[in-house]
N, C-alpha and C positions, 0 to 999 in steps of 0.2 A: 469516630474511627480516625484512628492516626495514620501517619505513613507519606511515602512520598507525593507529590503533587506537581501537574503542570502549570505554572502561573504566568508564563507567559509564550507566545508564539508567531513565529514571521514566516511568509510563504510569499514566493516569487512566482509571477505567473509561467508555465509551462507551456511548450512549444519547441516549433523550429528555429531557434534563437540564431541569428547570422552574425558571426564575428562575437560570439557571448566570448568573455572575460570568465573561467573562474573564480577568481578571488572578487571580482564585481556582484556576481550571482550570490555567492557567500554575506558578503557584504548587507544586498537586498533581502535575505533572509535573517539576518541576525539582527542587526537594527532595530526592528520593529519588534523580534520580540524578547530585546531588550524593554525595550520602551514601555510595552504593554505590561511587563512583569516589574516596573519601575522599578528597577536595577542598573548598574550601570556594569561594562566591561569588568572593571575593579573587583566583582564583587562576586564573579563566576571562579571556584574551585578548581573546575575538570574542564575540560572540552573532549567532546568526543564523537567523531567525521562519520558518517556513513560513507563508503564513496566505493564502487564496487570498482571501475577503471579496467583492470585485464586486460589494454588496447584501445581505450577511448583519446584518452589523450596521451602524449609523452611524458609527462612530468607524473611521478608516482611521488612517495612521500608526502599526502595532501591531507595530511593531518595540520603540517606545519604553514597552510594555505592561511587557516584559519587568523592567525596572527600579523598577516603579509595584507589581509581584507581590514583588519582593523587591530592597528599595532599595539591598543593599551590591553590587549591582550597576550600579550609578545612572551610575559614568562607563566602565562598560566600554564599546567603539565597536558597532553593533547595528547589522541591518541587515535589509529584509526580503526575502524572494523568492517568487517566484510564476509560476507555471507547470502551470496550470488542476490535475487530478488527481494530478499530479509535482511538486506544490509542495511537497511534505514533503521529495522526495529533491530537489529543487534546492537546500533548506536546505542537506542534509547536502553534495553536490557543492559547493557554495562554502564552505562549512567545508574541506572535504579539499584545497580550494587551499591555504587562508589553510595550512594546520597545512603542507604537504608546501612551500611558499616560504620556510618558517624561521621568518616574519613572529609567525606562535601558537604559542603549547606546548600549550597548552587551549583548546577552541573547545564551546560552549553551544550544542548545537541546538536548539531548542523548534518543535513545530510542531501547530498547535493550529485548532480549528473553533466558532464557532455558527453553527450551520444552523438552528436549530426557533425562532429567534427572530421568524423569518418564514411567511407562510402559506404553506399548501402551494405553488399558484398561481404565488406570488414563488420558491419555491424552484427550481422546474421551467424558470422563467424566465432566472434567475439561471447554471441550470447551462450551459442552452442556451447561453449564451455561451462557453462552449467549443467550439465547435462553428463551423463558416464561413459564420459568420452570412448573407451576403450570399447563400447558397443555402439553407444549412439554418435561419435563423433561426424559419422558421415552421412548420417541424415539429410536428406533435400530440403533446401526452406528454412534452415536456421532450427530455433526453437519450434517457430511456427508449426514445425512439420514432427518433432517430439510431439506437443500436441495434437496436430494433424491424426496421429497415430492414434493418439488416446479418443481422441473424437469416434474415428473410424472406429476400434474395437467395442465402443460402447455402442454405436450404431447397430453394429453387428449382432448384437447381445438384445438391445430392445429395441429394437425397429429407429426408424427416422425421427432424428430431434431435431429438423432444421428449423420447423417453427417455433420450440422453444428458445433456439439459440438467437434467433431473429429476434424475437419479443425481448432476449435479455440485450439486446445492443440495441433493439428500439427506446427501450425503458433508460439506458444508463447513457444515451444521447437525449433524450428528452430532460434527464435531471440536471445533464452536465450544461442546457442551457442558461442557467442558474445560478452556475458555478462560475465567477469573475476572473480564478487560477486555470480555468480549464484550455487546455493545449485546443479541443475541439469542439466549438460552443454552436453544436448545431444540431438543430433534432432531420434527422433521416428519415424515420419513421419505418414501421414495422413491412411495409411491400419493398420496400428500396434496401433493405438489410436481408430480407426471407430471399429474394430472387436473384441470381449473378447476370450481370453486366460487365458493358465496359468501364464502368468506372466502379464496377463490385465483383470482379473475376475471383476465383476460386485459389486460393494462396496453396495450400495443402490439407489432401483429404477431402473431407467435407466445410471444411472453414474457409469460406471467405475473409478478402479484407473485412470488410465490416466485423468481422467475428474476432480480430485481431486487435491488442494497444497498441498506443501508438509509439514510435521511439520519440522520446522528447527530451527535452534542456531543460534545467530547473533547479529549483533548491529549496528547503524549506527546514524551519529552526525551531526546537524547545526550550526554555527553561523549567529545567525540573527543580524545585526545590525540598525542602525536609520539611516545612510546613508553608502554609498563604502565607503570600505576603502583604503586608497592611499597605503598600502605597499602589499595590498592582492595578492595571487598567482595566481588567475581566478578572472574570470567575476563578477562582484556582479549581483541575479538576480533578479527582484523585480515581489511584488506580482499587479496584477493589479484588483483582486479582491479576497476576500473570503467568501465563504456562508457556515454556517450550516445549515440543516434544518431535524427535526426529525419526526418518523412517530409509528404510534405503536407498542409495543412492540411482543403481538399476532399476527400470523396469521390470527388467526380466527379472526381480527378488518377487515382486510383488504383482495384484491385481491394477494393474494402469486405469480399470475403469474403477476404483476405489479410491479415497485419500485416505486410508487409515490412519496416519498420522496427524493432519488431520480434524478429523473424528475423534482421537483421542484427547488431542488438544482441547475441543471444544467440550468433553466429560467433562477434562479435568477441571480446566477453568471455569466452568460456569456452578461445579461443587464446591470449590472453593470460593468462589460469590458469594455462595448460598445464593444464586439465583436459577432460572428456567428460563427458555426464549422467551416463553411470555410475560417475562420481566424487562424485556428490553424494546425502546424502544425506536432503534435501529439498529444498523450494522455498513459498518465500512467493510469490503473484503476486496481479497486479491481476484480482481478478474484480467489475468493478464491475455485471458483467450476468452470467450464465451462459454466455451466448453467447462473451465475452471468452475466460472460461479454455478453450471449445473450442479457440480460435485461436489460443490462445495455449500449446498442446499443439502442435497445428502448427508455429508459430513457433520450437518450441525444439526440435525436431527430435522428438518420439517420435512421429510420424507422419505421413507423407505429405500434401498437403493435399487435402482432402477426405475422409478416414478421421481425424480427431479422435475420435470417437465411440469408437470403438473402445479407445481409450487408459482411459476413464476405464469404461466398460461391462465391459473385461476386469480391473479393478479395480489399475490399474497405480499410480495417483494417490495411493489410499486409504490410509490407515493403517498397513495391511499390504502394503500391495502394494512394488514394485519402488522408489517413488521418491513416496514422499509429497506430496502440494502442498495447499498451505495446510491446515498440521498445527493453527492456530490457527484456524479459519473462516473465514479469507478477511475482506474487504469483504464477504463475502454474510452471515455472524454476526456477524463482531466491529463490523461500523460501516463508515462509512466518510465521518467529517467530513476533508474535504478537505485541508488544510493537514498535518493531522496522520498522513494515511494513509501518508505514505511513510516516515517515521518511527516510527510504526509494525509496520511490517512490519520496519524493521531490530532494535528493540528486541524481535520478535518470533524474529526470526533469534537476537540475541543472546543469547535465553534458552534455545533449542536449542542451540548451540555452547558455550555454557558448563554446560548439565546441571542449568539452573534451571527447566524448564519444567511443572515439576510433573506432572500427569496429560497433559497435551500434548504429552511427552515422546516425539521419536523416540531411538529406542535407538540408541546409536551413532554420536550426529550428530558429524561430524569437517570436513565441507562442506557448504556452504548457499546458496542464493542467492535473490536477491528480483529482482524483474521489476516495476515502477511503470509506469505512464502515464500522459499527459496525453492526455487527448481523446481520440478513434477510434486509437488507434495512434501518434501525432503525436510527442510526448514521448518517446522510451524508452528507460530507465533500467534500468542492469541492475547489480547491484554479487554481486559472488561474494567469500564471506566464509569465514574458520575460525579456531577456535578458538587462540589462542598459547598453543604448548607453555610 
């Protein structure tokens, strides 16, 4: 099977980075996976930024960052993209044009975040704007409280999830100790996540912090190439298919305790695989809330909707279980600065399918797929990946 492929990948650890440097961050992500896809600056066609910004920092145009981080890149053509919480995987989707038109042999994705250069306030502010503004702009709590909302009407619908939602932030703080990128490398555990405290208060709705990502700094880089390269340092991994598909912006268009979009994502893509979940053997996905990866179990068939809970309480998700999902910690440990999330999660994928993932490691991985979003559902991006023989 031909087609484009990841051959190489760099990721900077994530956090509350004090005094981070963009173009440094950049820098710490591309390097390495230059290096790993034994390539040099020279020999990259495209670049192309994830970088969502809307108020994170002052300086916009940071496509042209890329070049300022490592100057023998100075006249390659740059370009940026953005697409609220799927801005990472929008990079990579317009890269996978550029490489599969003939047009690139090598294509540079970098997609990168500062969030904590602003106060909290401005952050919560900043997010909201993913969100439809002209109904939801005044929400309490940021996004938080967009999902707050969705938690609560799902609540409402089938009784109390809070032990599901607990197990899924006990579970993706247990992996994310593992995880050497991860912004939070702590496991909580499932009483300390189920119960509110003072140091686990209740942010909006039914969601506690613990139920929350974190805001973080960070940045993380591909080389996509048209086929392996012969000097590369890993696996090259390819994609075996990729779907977008969008759904409305409002809630009020749609059922909030649904991700139909989604859901359709996940048809689409895994028909075009020619595969079935029980073909895979993980899943990265967006858990930008707890409530999400409920839904997002839903969405991808391992349960009916309204019995989510049940997926992750019979320990299907987990480590051991049937079909791992976020073997790295998710958005809910590793971070989750914007631009770079969706990115990522591929470079998190690709360290599974090529048998670099150190203690993270599912055994066996041969398929893998990741699941991004933008906003409530809005964005969704689903790419299904494995390893070339």
């Amino acid at each position: 099977m031909s087609g484009p492929c990841i051959t190489g990948w760099g990721h900077t650890p994530f956090g509350k980075l004090d005094a981070v440097d963009s173009e440094q961050l950049i820098r710490d992500a591309v390097e390495p996976a230059l290096a790993s896809a034994g390539l040099q600056a020279q020999d990259m066609d495209g670049i192309f930024v994830g970088h969502y910004n809307a108020g994170f920092l002052p300086q916009d145009f940071t496509a042209s960052l890329v070049a300022m981080a490592l100057p023998e890149l100075r006249h390659v053509p740059a370009v940026r993209l953005e697409n609220a919480c799927a801005t990472g995987s929008a990079a990579i989707w317009a890269a996978l044009d550029a490489v599969e038109s003939g047009r690139v042999q090598h294509a540079l994705v970098v997609g990168f975040e500062v969030m904590n250069a602003v106060p909290g306030p401005k952050i919560a502010e900043t997010l909201l704007r993913c969100s439809y503004v002209k109904e939801e702009g005044t929400i309490p709590s940021g996004f938080a409280g967009v999902f707050g909302q969705i938690a609560a009407q799902y609540f409402e619908r089938f009784g109390d999830q809070s032990d599901a939602l607990a197990a899924i932030a006990a579970k993706n703080h247990a992996n994310g100790m593992h995880n050497p990128y991860a912004h939070m490398r702590r496991d909580f555990g499932f009483d300390f996540c189920r119960h509110p405290s003072d140091k686990n208060p209740f942010v909006a709705g039914p969601l506690k912090r613990s139920d929350c990502s974190l805001v973080s700094d960070g940045a993380a880089a591909l080389v996509i190439s048209r086929a392996p390269v012969a000097g590369a340092q890993v696996s090259a991994v390819r994609w075996k298919s990729r779907t977008q598909v969008n759904d409305f912006l409002p809630l009020s268009r749609r059922d909030p305790t649904r991700f139909e979009g989604a859901a359709l994502a996940w048809q689409k893509g895994l028909a075009k695989a020619g595969a079935t979940l029980a073909d895979l053997s993980f899943v990265e996905t967006h858990d930008c809330f707890t409530v999400a990866e409920l839904l997002e179990y839903e969405a991808m068939g391992l349960a009916p909707h309204g019995q989510g809970a049940r997926v992750i309480l019979d320990g299907v998700t987990r480590m051991d279980g049937k079909l791992p999902v976020n073997p790295s910690g998710g958005l809910k440990s590793r971070g989750h600065p914007i631009g770079a999330t969706g990115v990522s999660q591929h470079v998190m994928a690709a360290m599974q399918l090529s048998e670099t993932a150190g203690d993270m490691q599912v055994q066996n991985a041969r398929l893998g797929a990741v699941f991004n979003m933008g906003g409530a559902a809005v964005a969704n991006y689903l790419s299904v990946l494995e390893r070339v023989q």
